[in-house]
N, CA, C and O atoms as CSV, one atom per row, in Angstrom:
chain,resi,resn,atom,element,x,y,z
A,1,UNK,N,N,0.822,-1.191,0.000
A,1,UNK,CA,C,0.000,0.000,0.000
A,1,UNK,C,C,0.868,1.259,0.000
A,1,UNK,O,O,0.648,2.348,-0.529
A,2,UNK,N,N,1.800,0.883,0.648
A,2,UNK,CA,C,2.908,2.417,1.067
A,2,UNK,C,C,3.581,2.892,-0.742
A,2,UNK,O,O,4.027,4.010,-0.997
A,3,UNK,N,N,3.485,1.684,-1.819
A,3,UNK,CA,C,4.349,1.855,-3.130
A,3,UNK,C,C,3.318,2.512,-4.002
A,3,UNK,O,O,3.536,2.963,-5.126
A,4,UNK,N,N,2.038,2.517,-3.288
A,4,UNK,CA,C,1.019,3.289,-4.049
A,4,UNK,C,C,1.097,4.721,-3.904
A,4,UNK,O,O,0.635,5.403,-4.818
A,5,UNK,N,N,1.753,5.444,-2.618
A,5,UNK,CA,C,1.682,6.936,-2.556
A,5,UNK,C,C,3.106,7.209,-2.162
A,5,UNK,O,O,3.957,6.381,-2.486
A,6,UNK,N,N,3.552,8.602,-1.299
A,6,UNK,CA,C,4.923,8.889,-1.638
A,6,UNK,C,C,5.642,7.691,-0.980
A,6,UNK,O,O,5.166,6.743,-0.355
A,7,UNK,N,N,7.175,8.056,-1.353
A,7,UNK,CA,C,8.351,7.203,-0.781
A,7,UNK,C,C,8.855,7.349,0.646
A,7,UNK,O,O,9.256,8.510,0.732
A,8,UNK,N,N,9.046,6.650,1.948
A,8,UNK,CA,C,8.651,7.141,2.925
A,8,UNK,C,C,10.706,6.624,3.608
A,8,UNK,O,O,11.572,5.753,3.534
A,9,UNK,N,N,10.381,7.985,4.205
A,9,UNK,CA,C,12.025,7.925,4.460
A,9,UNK,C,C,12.099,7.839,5.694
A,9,UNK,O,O,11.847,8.928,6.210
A,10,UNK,N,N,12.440,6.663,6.775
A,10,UNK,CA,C,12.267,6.842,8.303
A,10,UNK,C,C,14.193,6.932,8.496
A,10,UNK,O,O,15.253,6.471,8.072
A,11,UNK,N,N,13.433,8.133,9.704
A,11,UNK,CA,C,15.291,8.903,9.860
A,11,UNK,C,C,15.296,8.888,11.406
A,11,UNK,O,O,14.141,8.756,11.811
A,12,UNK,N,N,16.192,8.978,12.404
A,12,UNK,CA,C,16.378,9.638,13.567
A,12,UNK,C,C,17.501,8.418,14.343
A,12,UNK,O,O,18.000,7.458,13.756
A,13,UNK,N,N,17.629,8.656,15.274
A,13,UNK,CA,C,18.230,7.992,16.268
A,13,UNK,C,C,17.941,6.451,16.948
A,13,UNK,O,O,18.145,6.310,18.153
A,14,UNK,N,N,17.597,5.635,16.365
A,14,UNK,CA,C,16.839,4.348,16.508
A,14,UNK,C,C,17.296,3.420,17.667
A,14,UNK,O,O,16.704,2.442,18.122
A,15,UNK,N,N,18.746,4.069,18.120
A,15,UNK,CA,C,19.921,3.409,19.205
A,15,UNK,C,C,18.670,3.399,20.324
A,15,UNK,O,O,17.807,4.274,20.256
A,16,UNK,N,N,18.616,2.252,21.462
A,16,UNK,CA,C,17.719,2.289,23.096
A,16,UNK,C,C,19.144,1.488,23.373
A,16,UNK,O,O,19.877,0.643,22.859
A,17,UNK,N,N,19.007,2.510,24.780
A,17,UNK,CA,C,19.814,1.001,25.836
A,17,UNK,C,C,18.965,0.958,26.555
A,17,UNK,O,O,18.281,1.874,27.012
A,18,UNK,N,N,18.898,-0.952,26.855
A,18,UNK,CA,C,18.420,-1.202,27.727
A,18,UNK,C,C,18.963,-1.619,28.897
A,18,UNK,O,O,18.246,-2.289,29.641
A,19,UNK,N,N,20.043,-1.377,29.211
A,19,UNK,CA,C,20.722,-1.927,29.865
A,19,UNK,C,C,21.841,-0.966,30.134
A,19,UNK,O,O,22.119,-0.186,29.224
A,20,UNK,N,N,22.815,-0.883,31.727
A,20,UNK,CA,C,23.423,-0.371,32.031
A,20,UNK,C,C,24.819,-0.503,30.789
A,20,UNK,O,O,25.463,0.377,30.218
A,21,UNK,N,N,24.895,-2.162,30.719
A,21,UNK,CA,C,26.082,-2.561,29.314
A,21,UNK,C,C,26.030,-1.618,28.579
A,21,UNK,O,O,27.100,-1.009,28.574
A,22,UNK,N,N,25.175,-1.136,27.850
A,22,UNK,CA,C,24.659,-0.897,26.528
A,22,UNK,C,C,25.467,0.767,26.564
A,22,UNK,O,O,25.880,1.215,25.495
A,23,UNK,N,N,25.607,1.454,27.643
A,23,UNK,CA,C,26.064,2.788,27.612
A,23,UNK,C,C,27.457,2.711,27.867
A,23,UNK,O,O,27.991,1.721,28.365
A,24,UNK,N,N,28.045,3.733,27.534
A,24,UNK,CA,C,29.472,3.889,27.950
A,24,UNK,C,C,29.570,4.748,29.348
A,24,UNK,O,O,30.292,4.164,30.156
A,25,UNK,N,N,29.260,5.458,29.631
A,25,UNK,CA,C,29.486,5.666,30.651
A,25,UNK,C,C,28.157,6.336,31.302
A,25,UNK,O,O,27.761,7.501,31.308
A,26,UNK,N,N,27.519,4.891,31.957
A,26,UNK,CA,C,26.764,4.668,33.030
A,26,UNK,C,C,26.452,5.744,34.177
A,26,UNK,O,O,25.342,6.051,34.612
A,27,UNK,N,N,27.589,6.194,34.524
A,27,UNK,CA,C,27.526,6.952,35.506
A,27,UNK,C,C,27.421,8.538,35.345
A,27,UNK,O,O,27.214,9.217,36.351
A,28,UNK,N,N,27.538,9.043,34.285
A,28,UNK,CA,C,26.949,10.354,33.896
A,28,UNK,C,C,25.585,10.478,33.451
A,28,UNK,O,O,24.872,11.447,33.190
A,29,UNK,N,N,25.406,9.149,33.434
A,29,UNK,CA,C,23.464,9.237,33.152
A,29,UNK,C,C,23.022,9.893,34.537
A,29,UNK,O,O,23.566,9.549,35.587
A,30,UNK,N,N,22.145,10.724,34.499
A,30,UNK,CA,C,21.464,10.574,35.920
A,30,UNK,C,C,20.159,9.470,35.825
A,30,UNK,O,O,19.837,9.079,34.703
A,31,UNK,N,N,19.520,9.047,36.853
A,31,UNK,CA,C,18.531,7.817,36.649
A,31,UNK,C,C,17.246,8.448,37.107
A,31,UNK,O,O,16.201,7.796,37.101
């Protein structure tokens, strides 16, 4: 259905951590 009208461009930042691992430095996050 989407090839029937315009061309659809998905953009932004798609990165989640879920997890403390996932960041580099953990400890400048505030929580």
């Amino acid at each position: 259905e989407l090839e029937k009208s315009k061309p659809v461009v998905l953009t932004g930042d798609l990165n989640c951590a879920h997890e403390e691992i996932d960041i580099y430095n953990p400890a400048a996050i505030p929580s």
